[in-house]
Structure formats: structure tokens, C-alpha cells
C-alpha positions as CSV (number, residue, x, y, z in Angstrom):
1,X,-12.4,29.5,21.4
2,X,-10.2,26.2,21.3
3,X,-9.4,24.3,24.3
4,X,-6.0,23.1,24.4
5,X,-6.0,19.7,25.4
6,X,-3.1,19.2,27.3
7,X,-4.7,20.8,30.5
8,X,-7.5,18.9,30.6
9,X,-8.1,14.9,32.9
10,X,-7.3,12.0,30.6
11,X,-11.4,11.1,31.0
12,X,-12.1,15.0,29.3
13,X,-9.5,14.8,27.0
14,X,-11.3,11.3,26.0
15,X,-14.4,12.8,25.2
16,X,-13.3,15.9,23.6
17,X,-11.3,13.5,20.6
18,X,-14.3,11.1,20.7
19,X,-17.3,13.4,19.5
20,X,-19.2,11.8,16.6
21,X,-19.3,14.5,14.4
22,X,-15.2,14.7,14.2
23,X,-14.0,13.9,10.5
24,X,-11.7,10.9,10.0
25,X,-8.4,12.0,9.5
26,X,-6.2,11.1,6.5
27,X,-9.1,9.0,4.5
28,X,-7.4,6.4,2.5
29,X,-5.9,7.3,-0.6
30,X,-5.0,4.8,-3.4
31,X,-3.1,5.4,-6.5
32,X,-1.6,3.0,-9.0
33,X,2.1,3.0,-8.9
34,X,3.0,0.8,-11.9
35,X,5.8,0.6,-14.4
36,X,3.2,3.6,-16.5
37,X,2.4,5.8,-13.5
38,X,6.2,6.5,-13.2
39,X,6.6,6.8,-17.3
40,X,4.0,9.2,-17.3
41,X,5.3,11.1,-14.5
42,X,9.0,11.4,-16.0
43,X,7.4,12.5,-19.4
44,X,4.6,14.9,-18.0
45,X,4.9,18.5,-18.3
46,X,1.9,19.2,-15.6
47,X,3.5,18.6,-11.6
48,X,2.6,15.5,-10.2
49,X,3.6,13.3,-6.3
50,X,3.7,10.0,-5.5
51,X,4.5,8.8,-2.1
52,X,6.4,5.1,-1.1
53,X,6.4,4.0,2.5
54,X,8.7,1.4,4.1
55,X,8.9,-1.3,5.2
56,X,7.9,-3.7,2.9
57,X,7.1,-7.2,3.8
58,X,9.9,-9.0,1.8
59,X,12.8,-8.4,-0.7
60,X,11.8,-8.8,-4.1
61,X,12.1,-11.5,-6.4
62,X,14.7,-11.1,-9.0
63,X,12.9,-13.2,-11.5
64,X,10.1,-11.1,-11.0
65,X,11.8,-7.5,-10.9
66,X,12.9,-8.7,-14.0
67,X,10.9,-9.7,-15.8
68,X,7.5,-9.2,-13.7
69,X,7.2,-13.2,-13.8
70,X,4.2,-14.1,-11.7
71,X,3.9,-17.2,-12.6
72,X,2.2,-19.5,-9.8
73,X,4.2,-22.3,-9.7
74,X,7.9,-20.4,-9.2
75,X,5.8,-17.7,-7.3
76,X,4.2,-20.6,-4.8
77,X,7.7,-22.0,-4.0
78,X,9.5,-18.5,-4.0
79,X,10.1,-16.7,-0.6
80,X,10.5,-13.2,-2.2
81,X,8.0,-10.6,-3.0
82,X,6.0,-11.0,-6.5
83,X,4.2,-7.6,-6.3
84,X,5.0,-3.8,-7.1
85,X,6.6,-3.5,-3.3
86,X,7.9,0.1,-2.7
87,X,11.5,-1.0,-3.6
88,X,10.6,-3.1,-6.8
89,X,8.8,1.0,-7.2
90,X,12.2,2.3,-6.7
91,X,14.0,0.8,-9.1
92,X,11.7,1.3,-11.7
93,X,11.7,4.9,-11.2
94,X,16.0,4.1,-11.3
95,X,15.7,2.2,-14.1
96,X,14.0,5.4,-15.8
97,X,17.1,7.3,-16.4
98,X,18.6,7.6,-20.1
99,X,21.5,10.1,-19.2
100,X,22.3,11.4,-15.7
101,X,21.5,9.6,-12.4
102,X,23.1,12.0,-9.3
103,X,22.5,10.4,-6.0
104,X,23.0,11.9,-2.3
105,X,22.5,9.1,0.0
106,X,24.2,8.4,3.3
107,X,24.5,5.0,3.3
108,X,23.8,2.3,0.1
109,X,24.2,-1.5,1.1
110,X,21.7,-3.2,-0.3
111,X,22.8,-4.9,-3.3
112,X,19.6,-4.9,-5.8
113,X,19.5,-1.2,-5.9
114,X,23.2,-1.1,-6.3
115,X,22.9,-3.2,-8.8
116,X,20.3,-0.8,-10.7
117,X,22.9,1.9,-10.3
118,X,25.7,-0.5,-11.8
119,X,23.1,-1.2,-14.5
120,X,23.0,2.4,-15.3
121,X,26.3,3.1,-15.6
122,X,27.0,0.4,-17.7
123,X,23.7,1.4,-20.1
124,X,26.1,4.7,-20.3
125,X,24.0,6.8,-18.2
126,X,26.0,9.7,-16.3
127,X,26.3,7.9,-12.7
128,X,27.4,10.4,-9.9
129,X,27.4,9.6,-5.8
130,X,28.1,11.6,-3.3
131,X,27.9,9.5,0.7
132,X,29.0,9.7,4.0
133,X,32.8,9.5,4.5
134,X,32.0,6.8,7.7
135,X,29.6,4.8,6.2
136,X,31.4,4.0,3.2
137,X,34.0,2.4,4.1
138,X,31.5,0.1,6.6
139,X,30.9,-3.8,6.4
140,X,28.6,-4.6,3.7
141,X,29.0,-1.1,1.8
142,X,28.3,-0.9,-1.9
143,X,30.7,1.9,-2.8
144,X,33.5,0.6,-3.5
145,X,31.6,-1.5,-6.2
146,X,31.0,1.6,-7.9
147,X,34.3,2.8,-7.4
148,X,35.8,-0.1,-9.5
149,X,33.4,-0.1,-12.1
150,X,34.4,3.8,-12.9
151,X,31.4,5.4,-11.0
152,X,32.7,8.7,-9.8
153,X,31.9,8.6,-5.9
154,X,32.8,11.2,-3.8
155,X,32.5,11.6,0.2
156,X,32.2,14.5,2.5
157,X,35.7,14.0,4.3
158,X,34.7,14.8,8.0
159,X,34.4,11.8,10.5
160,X,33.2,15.0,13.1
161,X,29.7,15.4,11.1
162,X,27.3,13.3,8.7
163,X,26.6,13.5,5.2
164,X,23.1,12.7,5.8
165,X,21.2,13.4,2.7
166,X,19.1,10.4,1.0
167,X,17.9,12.1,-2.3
168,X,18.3,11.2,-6.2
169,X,17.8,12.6,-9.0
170,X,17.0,10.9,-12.3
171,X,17.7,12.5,-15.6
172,X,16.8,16.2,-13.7
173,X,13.3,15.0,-14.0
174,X,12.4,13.4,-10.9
175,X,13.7,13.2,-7.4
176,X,13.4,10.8,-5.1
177,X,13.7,12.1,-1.5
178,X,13.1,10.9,2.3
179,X,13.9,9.4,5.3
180,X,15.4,5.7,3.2
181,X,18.3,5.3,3.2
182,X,19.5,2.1,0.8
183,X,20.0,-0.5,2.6
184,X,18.3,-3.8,3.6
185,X,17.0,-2.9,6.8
186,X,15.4,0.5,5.5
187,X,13.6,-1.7,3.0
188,X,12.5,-4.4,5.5
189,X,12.6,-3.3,9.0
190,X,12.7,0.7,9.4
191,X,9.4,2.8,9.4
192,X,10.5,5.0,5.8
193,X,9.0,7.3,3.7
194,X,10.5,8.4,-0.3
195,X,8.6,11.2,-2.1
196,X,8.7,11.1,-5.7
197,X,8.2,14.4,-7.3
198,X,8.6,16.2,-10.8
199,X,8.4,19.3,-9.9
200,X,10.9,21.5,-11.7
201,X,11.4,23.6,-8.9
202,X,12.0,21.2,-6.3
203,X,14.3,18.8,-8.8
204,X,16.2,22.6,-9.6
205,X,16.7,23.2,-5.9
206,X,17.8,19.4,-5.4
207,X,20.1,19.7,-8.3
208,X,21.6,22.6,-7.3
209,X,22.3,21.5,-3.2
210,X,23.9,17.9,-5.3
211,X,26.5,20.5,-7.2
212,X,27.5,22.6,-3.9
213,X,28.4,19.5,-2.8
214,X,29.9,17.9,-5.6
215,X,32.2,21.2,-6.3
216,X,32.9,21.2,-2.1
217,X,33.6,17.4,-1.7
218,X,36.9,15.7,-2.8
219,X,37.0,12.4,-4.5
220,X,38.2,10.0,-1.4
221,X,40.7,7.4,-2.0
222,X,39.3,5.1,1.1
223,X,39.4,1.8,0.4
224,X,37.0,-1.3,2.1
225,X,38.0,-1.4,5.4
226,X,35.3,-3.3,7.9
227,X,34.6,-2.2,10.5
């Protein structure tokens, strides 16, 4: 019969998590998360995961998100990240999509996944966004960005509650889907997680919560208003 721990002294409940026969929990787990690992998972047929965590120790290089430049002597002087950080990871998977991209995020501020979304609109992918009617029209919001370049963005209208989803989907393929939310603190400061996931259920279910909302939301006419 277990013994629940709770009701024991600190000094028994010490020795009951201390035997040396108990099993290490969570052994470490390592899997290669390159440019391929996500290809392969768009492209396979048989269900695969991935898992990212945040935070990562710096933003990205540009240079090197861009062109995977690793070359010592920029990489030496550079005070940006020159390795496959969970972010540069994201935007890979982004930069994946050939037709539809449908995100579901509360807030988006940071500028180099922006960017990848911008990027994929203008590569004449099928960009949709549906965020938080309050955070959008915040300091530092990437929304309106989108809004001008002819993204259709819509909002959930009701100051009272939260649009607090942070999911995407990417071609109907894979979803990304966590506790991130996109902005520069998520990626360098917050404790974050981001599944990654091809399973056609999960992306169906995903899919179909994106167009309840779509068909329920109203395009918002808010404009950038700091706050």
C-alpha cells in the first residue's frame, strides 16, 4: 500500500524519495532538430513530436538565420545566437509553409517572427491571424504591420475576457502549440514550452477551433494606439 507523503516529518519524507533503488525520472532525451528533422516531419505520413523549450540564451543572428553563416570571425564579434535556438527552430518550421499559415496567438511583438509571417505573405502563402483585442493595439505590437501589408487579422472584440490561444498551424500539416506567446520576452526571459506535432487529428481539431473563431470574430478596425 502507498504511503502518501504529505503526512509524514520532513526527515521521513527525506528518506522515503532518497531510496537507492528509485529510477531517475525524465532521463535525458536528445533529438536533432535541424532544418531536415522539420522537412521530414511536414512530409511524413507516420505521426511524429518534437518539443522546444524557452528561454533561449540570446536572439538570433540574422546573418545566420539567414543564411546559417557561422563563420568565426562575424560569429566571434557578433552578440547574437549562431546555433539552432528554439526560435531560429520556429521559424524554420514558419518558413515551411507553401499555402496557408493560420495563427492563434495572443500577443506577437517580436519582430523576427513577424517578419517570417510578412515573408509568407508576400511568398503568396494564405496568412490568417486571429489575437487578443487588448494586446493588439499595445506598444510594440506587430499587428498592425500585418494589417497594412493586406494580412487579414481579426480580434476577439471583448476587453472583459482574453483571446488567449498561442497555436499555428502551417499548411494543415503541423501545429505549433504552447505556453509562447511571440514576443521577445517569451523567447528570452519566460520559462516556455511549443509542441510541434503532425498529427492529423490534433492539426484537424486545431483547425477546426481556428475557424469557430474566425467565422465568430469580426475583422477590427483598431488602429496603434500605445498604451
Amino acid at each position: 500500500m502507498g504511503v502518501c507523503s504529505s503526512i509524514l516529518c520532513p526527515h521521513e519524507r527525506e528518506k522515503l524519495h532518497k531510496t537507492d533503488d528509485a529510477p531517475a525520472a525524465y532521463p535525458g532525451f536528445t533529438e536533432v532538430q535541424d532544418l531536415n528533422h522539420w522537412k521530414a516531419m511536414y512530409s511524413s505520413d507516420t505521426i511524429s513530436n518534437s518539443a522546444l523549450f524557452f528561454p533561449d540564451k540570446k536572439m538570433p543572428c540574422n546573418r545566420y538565420l539567414n543564411d546559417g553563416t557561422t563563420d568565426h570571425h562575424h560569429r566571434d564579434k557578433c552578440k547574437f545566437a549562431h546555433e539552432e535556438t528554439s526560435l531560429v527552430k520556429l521559424i524554420r518550421i514558419l518558413r515551411l509553409a507553401k499555402k496557408t499559415l493560420d495563427i492563434c496567438v495572443y500577443t506577437i511583438t517580436c519582430d523576427q517572427i513577424s517578419n517570417e509571417v510578412m515573408a509568407a505573405h508576400n511568398r503568396g502563402v494564405k496568412v490568417r491571424v486571429i489575437t487578443d483585442d487588448g494586446q493588439r493595439g499595445n506598444r510594440g505590437s506587430d499587428i498592425e504591420k500585418f494589417v497594412k501589408v493586406g494580412i487579414p487579422v481579426k480580434d476577439d472584440g471583448h476587453p472583459e475576457n482574453y483571446m488567449h490561444h498561442k497555436f499555428a498551424l502551417v499548411d494543415g500539416r503541423l501545429l505549433l502549440n504552447g505556453s509562447f506567446n511571440w514576443s521577445v520576452h517569451a523567447v528570452v526571459g519566460n520559462n516556455e514550452n511549443v509542441v510541434v506535432t503532425n498529427d492529423p487529428k490534433l492539426c484537424a481539431a486545431f483547425g477546426g477551433e481556428f475557424e469557430r473563431l474566425w467565422a465568430l470574430f469580426k475583422k477590427s478596425n483598431i488602429q496603434y494606439n500605445p498604451k
